[in-house]
C-alpha positions as CSV (number, residue, x, y, z in Angstrom):
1,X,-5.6,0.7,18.1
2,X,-3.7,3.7,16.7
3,X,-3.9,5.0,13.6
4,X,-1.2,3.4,11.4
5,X,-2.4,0.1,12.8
6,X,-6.0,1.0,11.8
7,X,-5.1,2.2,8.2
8,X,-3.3,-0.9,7.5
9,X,-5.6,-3.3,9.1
10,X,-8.5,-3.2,6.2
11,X,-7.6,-4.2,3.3
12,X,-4.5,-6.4,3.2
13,X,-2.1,-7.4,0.6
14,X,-4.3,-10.6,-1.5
15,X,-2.4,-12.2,-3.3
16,X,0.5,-10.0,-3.8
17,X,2.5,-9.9,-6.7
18,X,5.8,-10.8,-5.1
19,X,9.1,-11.5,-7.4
20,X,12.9,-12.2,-6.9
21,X,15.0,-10.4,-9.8
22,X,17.9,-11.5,-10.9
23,X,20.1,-9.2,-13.0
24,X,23.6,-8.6,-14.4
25,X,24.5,-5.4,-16.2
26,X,23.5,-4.5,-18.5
27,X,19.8,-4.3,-17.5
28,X,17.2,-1.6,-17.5
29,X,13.3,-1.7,-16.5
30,X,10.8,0.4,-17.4
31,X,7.7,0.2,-14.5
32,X,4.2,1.3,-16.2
33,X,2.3,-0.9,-14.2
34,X,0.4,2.0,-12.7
35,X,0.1,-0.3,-9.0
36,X,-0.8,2.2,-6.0
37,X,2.2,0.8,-4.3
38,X,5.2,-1.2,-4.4
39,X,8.2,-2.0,-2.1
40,X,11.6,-2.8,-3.4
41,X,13.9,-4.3,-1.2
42,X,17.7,-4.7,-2.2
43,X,19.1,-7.9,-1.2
44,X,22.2,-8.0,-3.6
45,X,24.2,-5.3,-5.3
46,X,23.2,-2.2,-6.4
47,X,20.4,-0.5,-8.4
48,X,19.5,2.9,-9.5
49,X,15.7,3.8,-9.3
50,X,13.8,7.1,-10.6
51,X,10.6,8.4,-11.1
52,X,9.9,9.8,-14.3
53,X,9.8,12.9,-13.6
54,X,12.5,12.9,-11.1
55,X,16.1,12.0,-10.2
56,X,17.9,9.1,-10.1
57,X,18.6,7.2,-6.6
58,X,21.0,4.8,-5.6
59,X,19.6,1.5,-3.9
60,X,22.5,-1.0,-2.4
61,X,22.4,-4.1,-0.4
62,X,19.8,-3.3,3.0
63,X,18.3,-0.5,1.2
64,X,14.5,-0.5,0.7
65,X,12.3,2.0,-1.2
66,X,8.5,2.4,-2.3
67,X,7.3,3.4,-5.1
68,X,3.6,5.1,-5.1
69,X,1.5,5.0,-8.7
70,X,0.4,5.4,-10.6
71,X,3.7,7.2,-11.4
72,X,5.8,5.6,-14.1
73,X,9.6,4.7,-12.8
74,X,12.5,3.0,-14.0
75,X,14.8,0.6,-12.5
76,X,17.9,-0.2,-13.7
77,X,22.0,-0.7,-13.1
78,X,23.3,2.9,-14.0
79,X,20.6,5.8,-14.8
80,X,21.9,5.9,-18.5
81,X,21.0,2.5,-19.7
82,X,18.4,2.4,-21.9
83,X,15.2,0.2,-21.4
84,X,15.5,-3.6,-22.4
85,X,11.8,-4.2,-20.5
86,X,8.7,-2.4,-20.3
87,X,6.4,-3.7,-17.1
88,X,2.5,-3.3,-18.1
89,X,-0.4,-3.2,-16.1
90,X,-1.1,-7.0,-14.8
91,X,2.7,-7.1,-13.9
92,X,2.7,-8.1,-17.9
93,X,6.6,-7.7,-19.3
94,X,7.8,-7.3,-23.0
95,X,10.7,-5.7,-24.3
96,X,10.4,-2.1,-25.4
97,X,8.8,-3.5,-29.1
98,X,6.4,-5.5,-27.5
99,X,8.1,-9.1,-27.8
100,X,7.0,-11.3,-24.5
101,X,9.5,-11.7,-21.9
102,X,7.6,-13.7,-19.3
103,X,9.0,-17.2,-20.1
104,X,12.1,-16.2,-21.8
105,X,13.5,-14.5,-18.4
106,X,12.0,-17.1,-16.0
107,X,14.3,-18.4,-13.3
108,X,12.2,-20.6,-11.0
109,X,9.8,-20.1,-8.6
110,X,9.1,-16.8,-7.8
111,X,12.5,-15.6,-9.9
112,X,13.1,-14.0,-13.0
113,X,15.9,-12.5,-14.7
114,X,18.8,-12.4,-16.9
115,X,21.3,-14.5,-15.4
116,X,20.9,-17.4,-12.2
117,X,24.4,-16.2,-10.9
118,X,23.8,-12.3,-11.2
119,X,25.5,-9.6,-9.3
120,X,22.4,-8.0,-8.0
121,X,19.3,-9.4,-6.3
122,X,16.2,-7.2,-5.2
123,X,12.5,-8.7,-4.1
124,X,9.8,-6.4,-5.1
125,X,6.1,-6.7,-4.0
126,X,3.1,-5.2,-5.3
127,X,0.2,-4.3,-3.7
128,X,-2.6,-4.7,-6.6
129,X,-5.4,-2.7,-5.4
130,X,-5.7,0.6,-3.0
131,X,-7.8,-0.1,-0.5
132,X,-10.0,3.1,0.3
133,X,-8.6,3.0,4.4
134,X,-5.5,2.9,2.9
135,X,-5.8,6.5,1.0
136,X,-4.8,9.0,3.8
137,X,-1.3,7.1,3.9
138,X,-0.7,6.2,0.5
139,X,-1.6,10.4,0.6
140,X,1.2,11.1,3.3
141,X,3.9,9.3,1.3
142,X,6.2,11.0,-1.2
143,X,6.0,9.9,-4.9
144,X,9.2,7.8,-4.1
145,X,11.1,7.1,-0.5
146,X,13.9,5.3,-0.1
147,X,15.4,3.9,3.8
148,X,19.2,3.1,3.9
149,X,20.0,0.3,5.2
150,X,21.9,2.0,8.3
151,X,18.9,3.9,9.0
152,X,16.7,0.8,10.3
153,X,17.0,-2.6,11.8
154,X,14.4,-4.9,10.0
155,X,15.1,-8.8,10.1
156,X,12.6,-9.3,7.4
157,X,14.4,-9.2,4.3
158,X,16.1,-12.4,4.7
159,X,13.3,-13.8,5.8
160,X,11.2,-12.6,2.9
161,X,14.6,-13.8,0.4
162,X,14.4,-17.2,1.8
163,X,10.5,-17.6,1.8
164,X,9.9,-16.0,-1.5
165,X,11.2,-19.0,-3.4
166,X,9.7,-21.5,-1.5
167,X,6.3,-23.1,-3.0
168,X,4.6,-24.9,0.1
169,X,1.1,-25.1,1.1
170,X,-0.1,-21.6,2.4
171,X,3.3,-19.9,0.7
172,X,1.1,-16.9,-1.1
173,X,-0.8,-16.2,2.2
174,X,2.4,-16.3,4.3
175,X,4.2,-14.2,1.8
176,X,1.2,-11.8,1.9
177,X,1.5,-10.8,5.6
178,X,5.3,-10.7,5.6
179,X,5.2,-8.1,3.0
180,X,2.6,-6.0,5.3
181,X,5.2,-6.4,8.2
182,X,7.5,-4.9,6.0
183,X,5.7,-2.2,5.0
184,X,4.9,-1.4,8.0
185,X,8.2,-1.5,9.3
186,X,9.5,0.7,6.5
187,X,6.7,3.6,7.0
188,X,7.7,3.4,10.8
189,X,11.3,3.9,10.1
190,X,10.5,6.7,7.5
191,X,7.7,8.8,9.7
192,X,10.4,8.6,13.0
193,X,13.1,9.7,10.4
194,X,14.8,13.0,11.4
195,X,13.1,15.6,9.1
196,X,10.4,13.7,7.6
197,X,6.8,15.7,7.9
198,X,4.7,12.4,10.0
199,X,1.1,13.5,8.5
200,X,-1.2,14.9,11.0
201,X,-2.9,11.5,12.2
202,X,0.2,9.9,12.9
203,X,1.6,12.5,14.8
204,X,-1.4,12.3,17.2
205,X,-0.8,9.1,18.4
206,X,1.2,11.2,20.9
207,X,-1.2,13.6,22.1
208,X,-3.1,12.3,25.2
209,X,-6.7,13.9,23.7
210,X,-6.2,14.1,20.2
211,X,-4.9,10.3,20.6
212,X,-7.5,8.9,22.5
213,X,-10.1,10.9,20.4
214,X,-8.9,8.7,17.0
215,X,-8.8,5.5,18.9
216,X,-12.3,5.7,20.0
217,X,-13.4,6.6,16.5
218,X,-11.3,3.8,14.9
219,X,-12.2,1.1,17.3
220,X,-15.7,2.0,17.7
221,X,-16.9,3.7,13.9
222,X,-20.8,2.6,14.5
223,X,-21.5,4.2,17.8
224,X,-23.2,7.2,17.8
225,X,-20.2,10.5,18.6
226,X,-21.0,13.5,19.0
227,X,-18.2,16.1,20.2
228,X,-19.9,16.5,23.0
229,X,-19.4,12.5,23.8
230,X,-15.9,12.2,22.9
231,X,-14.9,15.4,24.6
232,X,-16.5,13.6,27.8
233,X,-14.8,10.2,26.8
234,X,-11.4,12.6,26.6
235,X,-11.9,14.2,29.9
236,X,-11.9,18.1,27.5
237,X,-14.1,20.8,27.0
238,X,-15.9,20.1,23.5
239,X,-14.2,23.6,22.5
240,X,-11.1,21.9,23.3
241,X,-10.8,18.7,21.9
242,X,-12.5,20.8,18.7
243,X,-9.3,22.9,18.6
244,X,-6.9,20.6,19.5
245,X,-8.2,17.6,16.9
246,X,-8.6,20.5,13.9
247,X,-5.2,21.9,14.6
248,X,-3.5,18.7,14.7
249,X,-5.6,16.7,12.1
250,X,-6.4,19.2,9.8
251,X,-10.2,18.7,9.9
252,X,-12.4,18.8,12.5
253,X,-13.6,15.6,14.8
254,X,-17.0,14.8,12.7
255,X,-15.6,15.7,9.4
256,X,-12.5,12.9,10.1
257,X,-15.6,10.5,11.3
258,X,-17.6,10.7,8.0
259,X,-14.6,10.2,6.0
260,X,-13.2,7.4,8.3
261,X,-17.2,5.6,8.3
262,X,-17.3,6.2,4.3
263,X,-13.4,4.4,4.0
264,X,-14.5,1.5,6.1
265,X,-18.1,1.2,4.1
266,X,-16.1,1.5,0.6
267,X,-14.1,-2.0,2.3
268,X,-17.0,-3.8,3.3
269,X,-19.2,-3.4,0.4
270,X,-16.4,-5.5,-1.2
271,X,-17.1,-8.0,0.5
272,X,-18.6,-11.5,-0.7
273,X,-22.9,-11.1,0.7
274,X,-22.5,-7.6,2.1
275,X,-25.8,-5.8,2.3
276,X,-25.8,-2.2,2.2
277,X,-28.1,-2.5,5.2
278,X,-26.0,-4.5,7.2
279,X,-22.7,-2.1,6.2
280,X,-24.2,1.0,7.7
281,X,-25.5,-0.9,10.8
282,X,-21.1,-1.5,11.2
283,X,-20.0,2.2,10.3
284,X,-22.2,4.2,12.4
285,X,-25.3,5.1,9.8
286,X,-29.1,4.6,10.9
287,X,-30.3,2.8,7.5
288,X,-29.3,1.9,4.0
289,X,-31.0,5.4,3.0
290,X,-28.7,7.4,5.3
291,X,-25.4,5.7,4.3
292,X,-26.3,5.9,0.7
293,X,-27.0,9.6,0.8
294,X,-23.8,10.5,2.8
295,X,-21.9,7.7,0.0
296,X,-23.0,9.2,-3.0
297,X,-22.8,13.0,-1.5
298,X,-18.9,12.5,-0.7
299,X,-18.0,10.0,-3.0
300,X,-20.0,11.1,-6.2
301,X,-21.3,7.6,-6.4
302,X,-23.7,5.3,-4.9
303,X,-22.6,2.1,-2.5
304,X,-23.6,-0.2,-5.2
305,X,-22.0,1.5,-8.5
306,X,-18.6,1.2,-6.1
307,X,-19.1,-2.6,-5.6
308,X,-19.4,-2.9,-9.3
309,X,-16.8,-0.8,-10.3
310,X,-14.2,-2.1,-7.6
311,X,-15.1,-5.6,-8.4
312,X,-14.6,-4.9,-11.5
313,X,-11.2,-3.6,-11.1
314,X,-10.3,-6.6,-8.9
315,X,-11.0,-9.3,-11.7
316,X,-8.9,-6.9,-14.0
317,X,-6.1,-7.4,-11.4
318,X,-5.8,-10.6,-10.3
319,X,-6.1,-11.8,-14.1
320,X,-3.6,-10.0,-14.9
321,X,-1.2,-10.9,-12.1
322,X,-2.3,-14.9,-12.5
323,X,-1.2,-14.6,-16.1
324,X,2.3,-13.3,-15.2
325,X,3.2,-16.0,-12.1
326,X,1.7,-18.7,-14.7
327,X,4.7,-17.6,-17.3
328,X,7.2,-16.8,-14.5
329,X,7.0,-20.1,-13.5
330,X,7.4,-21.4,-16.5
């Protein structure tokens, strides 16, 4: 396993909020949603999208771009239009005053907008929550990246258009993992990309030590490495693969384990019946005692005060994203 597929293959996109716009000018959007992510895929036309803090960039048909909070941004058809609608947290929409759009602009399943016939089309998914494996990419990424259309080959789009409206059994599951393949496909095309800095991790993929170092850590978190045992798994000196992993990761090997054990037990205390005890028997960690010491020593808090507070942020969410799909579709 290397390591984009391992930092992408914890927490998933659940239930998604995915959406087809439909707009024609004039049209502006204000996004305050505050999501740790969220891809925007052109589909139709042409859009202009900009950070707050940042210039204006023009999206056309093929383009995609991602959009990391929680980052204010606007989207809209020419950089001077003024906002019409204000996206809240819970993907909840009003115009600038606070009158509810949700209904008013609904255009079917999955589709919302200003006009059924419009001249620009883009599919935008939201990824709710950040997973804690997730934070050493959403980390790598720029505030805001954008791939042309001529820059990658991806067959997803279309296939995302034509499901997105679609309301079949399983339709929010399937549309979950087709927006992971295309973020995954984007963050491929953008770390190959002539002049893009690939962060440390993904860059050692390549290198026949540093590379087999990380897949034996991400394959196998809960046995019991040493440098000494992955230098002799790596065929290195353990001054070597110390040198070689710190100069190319940025941290040395058993620093990148703890925080690599920790990101996995932040995931799995998540889950529905997880035990502390049973967590740090899967990340590497002796006891409940030893993974809760390292937890709270890294992390400032104990395992369980995560489980409540990311629970707790989870209800928030999904809430808030039921309460927009119910209006959307009307």
């Amino acid at each position: 396993m290397d390591a984009l597929t391992s930092l992408l293959n914890g927490p998933r996109a659940q239930g998604a909020f995915l959406l087809r716009s439909m707009l024609s000018a004039p049209w502006s959007m204000r996004i305050q949603d505050e999501a740790p992510l969220t891809v925007v895929s052109m589909v139709r036309g042409q859009a202009w999208i900009a950070l707050d803090r940042g210039e204006a960039i023009r999206l056309e048909a093929g383009d995609v771009a991602i959009v990391l909070g929680p980052d204010h941004y606007r989207v809209s058809d020419d950089p001077t239009s003024p906002p019409q609608i204000v996206i809240h947290p819970g993907q909840r929409c009003t115009t600038p005053d606070g009158r509810d759009l949700e209904k008013e602009m609904a255009l079917g399943v999955r589709s919302w907008g200003n006009s059924p016939d419009a001249e620009t089309i883009m599919l935008t998914g939201t990824y709710q929550l950040a997973g804690e494996v997730s934070r050493p990419l959403l980390e790598a990424l720029p505030g805001l990246l954008v791939i042309r259309d001529d820059e990658w080959d991806c067959p997803l789009i279309p296939l995302l258009a034509a499901e997105i409206v679609k309301d079949e059994p399983g339709q929010d599951a399937l549309l979950d993992r087709l927006l992971d393949l295309l973020l995954i496909a984007i963050l491929r095309a953008w770390f190959s990309r002539s002049g893009t800095e690939a962060p440390g991790w993904y860059r050692a993929h390549r290198d026949p030590v540093v590379g087999q170092a990380l897949c034996l850590i991400h394959n196998n978190p809960e046995r019991p490495w040493t440098v000494a045992s992955l230098a002799t798994a790596t065929g290195v000196s353990r001054a070597s693969l110390a040198r070689r992993f710190t100069d190319l990761i940025g941290e040395p090997p058993m620093a990148f384990l703890t925080t690599w054990r920790l990101s996995l037990a932040a995931d799995l205390l998540c889950e529905p019946e997880a035990t502390v005890g049973a967590v740090a028997e899967k990340v590497g960690y002796g006891s409940a005692f030893a993974l809760s010491t390292a937890f709270k020593r890294v992390r400032g808090v104990s395992p369980r005060e995560h489980r409540t507070l990311a629970l707790r942020r989870e209800r928030v969410g999904v809430d808030g994203t039921r309460h927009h799909v119910v209006g959307a579709l009307g």
